[in-house]
C-alpha positions as CSV (number, residue, x, y, z in Angstrom):
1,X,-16.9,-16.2,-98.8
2,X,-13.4,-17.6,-98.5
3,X,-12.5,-14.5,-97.2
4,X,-15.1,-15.1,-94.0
5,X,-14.1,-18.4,-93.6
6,X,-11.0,-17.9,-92.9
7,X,-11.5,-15.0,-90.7
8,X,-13.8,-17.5,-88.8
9,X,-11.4,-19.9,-88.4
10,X,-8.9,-17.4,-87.2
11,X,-10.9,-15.9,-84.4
12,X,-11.7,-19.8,-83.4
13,X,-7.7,-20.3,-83.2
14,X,-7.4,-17.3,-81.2
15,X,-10.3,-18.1,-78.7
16,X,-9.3,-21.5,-78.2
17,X,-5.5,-21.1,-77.5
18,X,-6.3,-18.2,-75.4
19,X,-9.1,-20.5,-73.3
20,X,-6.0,-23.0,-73.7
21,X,-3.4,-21.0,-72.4
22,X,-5.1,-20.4,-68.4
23,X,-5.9,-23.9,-68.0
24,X,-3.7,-26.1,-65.7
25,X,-1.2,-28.5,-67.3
26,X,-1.0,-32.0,-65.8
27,X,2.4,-34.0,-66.4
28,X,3.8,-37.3,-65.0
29,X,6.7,-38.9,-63.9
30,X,8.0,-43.0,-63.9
31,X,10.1,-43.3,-60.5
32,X,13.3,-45.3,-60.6
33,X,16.1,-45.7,-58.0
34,X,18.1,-47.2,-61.3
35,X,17.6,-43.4,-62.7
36,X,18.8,-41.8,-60.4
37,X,22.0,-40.2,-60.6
38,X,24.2,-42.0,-58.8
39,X,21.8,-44.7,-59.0
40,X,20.0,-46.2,-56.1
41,X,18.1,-49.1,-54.5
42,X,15.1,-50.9,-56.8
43,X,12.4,-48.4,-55.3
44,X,9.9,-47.3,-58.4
45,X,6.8,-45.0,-58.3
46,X,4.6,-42.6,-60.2
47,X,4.2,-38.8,-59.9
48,X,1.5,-37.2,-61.5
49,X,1.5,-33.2,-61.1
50,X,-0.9,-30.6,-62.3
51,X,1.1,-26.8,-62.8
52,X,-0.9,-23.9,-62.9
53,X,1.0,-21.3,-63.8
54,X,-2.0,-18.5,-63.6
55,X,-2.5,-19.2,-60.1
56,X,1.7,-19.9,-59.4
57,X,0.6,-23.9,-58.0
58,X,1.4,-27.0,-58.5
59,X,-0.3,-30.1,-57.0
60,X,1.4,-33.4,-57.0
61,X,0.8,-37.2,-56.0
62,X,3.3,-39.2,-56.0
63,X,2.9,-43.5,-55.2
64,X,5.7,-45.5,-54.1
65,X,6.9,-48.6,-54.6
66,X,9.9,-50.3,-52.3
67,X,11.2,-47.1,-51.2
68,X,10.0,-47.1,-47.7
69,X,9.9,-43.6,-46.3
70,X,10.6,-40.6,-48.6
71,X,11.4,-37.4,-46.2
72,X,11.5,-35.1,-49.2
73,X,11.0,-34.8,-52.9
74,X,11.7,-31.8,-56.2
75,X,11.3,-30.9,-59.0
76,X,14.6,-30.5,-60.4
77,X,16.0,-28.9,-63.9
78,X,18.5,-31.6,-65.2
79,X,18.5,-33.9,-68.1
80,X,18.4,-38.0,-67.5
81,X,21.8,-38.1,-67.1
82,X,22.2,-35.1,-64.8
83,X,21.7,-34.7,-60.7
84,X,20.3,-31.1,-61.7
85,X,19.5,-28.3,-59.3
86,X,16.4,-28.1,-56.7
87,X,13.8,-26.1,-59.3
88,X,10.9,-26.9,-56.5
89,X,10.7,-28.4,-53.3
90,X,7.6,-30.0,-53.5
91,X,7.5,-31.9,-49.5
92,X,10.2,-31.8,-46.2
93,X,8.1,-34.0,-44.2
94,X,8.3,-37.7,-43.8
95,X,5.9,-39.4,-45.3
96,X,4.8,-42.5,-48.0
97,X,2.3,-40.8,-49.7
98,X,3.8,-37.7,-51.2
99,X,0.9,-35.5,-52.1
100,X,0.1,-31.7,-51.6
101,X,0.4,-28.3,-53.3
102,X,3.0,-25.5,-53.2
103,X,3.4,-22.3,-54.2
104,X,6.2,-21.7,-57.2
105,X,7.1,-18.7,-59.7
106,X,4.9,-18.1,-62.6
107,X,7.7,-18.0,-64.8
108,X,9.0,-21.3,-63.4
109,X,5.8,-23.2,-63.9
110,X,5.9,-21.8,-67.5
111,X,9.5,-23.0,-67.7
112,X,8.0,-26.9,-66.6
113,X,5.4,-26.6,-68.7
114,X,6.8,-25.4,-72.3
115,X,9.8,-28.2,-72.0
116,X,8.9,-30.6,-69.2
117,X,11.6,-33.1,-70.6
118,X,14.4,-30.7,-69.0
119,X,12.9,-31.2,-65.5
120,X,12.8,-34.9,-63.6
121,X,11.1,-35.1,-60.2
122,X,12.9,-37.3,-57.0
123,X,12.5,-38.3,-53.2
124,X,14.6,-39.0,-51.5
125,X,15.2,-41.4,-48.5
126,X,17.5,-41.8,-45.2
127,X,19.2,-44.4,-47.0
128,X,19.3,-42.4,-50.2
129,X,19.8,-39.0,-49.3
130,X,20.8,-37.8,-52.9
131,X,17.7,-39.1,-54.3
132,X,15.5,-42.8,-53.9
133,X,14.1,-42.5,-57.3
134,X,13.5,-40.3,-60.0
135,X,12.1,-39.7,-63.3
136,X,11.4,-37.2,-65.8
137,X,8.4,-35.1,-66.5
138,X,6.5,-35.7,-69.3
């Protein structure tokens, strides 16, 4: 009987991570221009991002706050202390909304997802051209 039951509960593990492991991950972001690296004006905002690394997509929205314009925005490898490099563009248009979807790597969505801490996301501004504000993923 012990046996079975934990035979059962193995096969329930196994199902669930594996139902687990196609679903899309949604992280988030706190903006700052005093995070960024070197640091900016007072702009703040939120990013919320779902990664999907089955289907190699990730959807983001991102709401500003005093930053005015943002003509383009990553997602960037780098710690909180580091102006890291360009992992994925996520816009290149002007706008003050930032929201859409792009296409990425599989691997690199996986990367974002299994250590999100390691990546930040910015926008970045006419004023601010190295980045508005920024914060990292969690």
């Amino acid at each position: 009987m012990r046996v079975a039951l934990v035979v059962l509960l193995t096969v329930l593990s196994l199902l669930a991570s594996t139902a687990l492991a196609g679903a899309a991950t949604t992280l988030h972001a706190s903006l700052s221009g005093k995070k960024e690296v070197p640091k900016a004006g007072n702009g703040t905002g939120t990013a919320r991002l779902t990664l999907d690394a089955k289907k190699g997509r990730v959807c983001f929205r991102i709401k500003l706050r005093h930053v005015g314009t943002a003509v383009m925005g990553h997602i960037h490898k780098g710690g909180k202390t580091t102006a890291g490099p360009i992992t994925i563009p996520l816009f290149e248009s002007p706008t003050r909304q930032p929201k859409g979807c792009k296409r990425a790597s599989k691997a690199t969505i996986r990367a974002i997802i299994r250590k999100p801490g390691r990546y930040y996301v910015n926008v970045h501004t006419a004023k601010y051209p190295a980045g508005a504000a920024r914060g990292q993923l969690h």
